[in-house]
N, C-alpha and C positions, 0 to 999 in steps of 0.2 A: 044505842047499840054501836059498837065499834063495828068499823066498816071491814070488811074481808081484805086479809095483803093480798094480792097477787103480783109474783115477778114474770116478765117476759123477758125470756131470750132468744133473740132473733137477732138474726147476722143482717136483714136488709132494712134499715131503715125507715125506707119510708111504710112499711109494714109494720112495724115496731112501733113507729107512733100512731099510726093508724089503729092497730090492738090496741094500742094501750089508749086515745081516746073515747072509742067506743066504751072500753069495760068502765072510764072515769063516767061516761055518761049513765051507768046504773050505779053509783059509787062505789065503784071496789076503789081501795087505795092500791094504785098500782106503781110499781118499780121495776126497771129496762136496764137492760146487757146487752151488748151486743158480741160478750165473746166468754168464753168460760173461764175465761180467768178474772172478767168483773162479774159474771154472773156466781159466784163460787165469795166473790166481798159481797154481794148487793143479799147473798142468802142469807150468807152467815151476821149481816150488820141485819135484815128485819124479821129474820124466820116464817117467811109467807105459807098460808094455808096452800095456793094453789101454785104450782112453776108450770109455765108454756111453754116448752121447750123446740129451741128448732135446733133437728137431728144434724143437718148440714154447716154446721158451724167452720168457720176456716181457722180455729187455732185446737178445731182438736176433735174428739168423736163423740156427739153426742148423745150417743145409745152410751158409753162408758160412763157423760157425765151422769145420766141418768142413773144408772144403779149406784154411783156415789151421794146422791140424793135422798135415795131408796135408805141408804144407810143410817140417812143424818136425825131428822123428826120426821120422818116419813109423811112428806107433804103430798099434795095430789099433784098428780104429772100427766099431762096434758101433752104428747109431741107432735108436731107440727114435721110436716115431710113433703119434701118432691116426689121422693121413694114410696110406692104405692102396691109393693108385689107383695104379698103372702110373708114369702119370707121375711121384710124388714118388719112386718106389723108385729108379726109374731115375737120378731126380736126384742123388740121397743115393749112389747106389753111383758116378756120374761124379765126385763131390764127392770120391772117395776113399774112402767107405764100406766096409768088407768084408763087412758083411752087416745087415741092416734086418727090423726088427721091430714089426709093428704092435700099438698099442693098442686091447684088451687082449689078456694073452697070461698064459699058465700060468707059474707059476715056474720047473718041469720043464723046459718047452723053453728056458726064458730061459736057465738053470742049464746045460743043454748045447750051445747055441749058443755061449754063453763059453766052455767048455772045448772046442771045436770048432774054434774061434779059435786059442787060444791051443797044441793039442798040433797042428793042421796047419801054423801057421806060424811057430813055434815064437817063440825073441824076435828082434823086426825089428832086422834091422842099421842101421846109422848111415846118411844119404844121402853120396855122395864129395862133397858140392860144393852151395853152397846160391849160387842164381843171381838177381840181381835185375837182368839185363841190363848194364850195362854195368861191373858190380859183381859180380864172382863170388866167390865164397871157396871156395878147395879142402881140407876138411876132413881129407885122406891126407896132403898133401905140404904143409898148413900153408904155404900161399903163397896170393895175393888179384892177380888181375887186375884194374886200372881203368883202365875205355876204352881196353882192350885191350891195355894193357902190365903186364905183372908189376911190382907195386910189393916192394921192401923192407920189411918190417916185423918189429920184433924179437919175440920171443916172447910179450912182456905184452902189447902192442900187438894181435897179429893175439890173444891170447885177449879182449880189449877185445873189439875190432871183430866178434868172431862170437859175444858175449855178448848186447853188442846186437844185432844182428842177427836172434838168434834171439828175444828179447823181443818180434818183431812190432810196433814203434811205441810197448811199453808204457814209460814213464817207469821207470827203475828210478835211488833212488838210490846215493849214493858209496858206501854200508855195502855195499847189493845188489850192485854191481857187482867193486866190491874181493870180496868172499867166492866168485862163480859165474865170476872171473875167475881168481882166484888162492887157492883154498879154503885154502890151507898159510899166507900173506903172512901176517903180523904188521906189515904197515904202518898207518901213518893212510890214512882213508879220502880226506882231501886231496889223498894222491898221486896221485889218481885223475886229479885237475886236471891235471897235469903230462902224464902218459901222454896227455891227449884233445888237450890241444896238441899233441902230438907227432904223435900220430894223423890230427888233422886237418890237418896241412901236407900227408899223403900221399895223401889220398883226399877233398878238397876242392875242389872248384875255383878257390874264393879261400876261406883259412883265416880272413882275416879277417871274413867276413861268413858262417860255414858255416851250409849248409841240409842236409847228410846226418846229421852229428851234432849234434843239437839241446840245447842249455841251457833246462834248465827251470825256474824259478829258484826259488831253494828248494827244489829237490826233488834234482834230478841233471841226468840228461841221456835223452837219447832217440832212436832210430832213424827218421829219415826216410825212407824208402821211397819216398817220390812226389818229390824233387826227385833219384832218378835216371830217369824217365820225364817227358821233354819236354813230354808230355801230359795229365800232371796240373800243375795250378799248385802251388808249391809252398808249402809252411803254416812260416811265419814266429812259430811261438805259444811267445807268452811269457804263463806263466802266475804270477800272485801265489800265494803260498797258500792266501789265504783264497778262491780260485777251484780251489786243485785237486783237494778233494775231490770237487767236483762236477762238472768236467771233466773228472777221469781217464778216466772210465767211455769217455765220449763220443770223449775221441782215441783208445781204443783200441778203440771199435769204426767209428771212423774208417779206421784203417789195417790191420785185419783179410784 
């Protein structure tokens, strides 16, 4: 039987390994962040059944990362808190939460909580359809509605478009995208170029100037999310290199 993923995210260390030995000693396969901007690679690189989440994170809020989680393969979410009053529980279990636990807490009940989790709900199934309004992707029938017509799109194509997609905003590039697109392909990662042109003639509004699929230069490409809501303005960012180490963080907890 393959061993259950679980990721923990938690911003103090020695807490973080401390979870994460204990759950190795029942074997879960388990995998650590300590901030949401690795915890956000460490998801999207193993797709864990279970995320521990600690709400108090210092590069960002994570009751937000949380309902971006909610969105992705709807894994179980577990958050972890100093925050103990009515109101934050309440928030963290709207967020998508399936169950909250304040700081501090016994290992004992942490230890059964997780297993509590995991043999009532067993492994979460996939969501049918990941919806960004006028943008939907339907994950069963492998087919994408935009602004409300069903577009064509071949099979590398619609595995593109819901690669990105599920990235959440994060810059991934040609190597990442070639591999979590077509994990088999022995192509160069350049073909990538070709497929996004293609891509974007169908799900653009004007290809030539796109704002849902974003060039990030030197890097790859990226999921736009706010230029299909009217009411966000939409982010035109071209980043140099030598800017995006220290940007990345920032667009992707931008678009969270």
């Amino acid at each position: 039987m393959v061993a259950v993923c679980i990721e923990i995210v938690e911003g103090n260390p020695h807490l973080r390994s401390l979870l994460g030995w204990h759950l190795q000693q029942l074997e879960y396969r388990v995998h650590q962040a300590a901030s949401i901007y690795q915890a956000r690679e460490v998801f999207l690189a193993n797709q864990p059944t279970l995320v521990i989440l600690d709400a108090d994170l210092s590069d960002g809020d994570g009751i937000e990362f949380c309902r971006w989680l909610h969105r992705q393969q709807q894994p179980l979410i577990l958050i972890l808190s100093a925050r103990n009053n009515e109101v934050d529980v309440v928030s963290g279990l709207k967020a998508g939460a399936d169950d909250y636990l304040s700081k501090p807490f016994g290992m004992q009940e942490f230890l059964a909580r997780v297993e509590a989790l995991i043999r009532r709900k067993g492994t979460p199934s996939a969501p049918a359809y990941l919806d960004y309004g006028s943008l939907k992707i339907d994950l069963v029938q492998r087919r994408v509605r935009f602004q409300g017509e069903f577009i064509e799109l071949t099979p590398q194509e619609f595995s593109l478009l819901y690669v990105l997609a599920q990235a959440g905003g994060v810059p991934l590039s040609r190597s990442e995208l070639l591999s979590r697109a077509w994990p088999d392909a022995i192509d160069n990662p350049r073909t990538i170029d070709t497929h996004v042109l293609s891509l974007r003639k169908k799900v653009e509004l004007d290809p030539r100037q796109p704002s849902l699929i974003q060039t990030i230069r030197n890097v790859g490409y990226r999921f736009n999310v706010e230029s299909l809501n009217p009411n966000i303005p939409q982010l035109h960012t071209k980043l140099t290199k030598e800017k995006f180490n220290n940007q990345r963080a920032t667009l992707a907890a931008q678009t969270s």
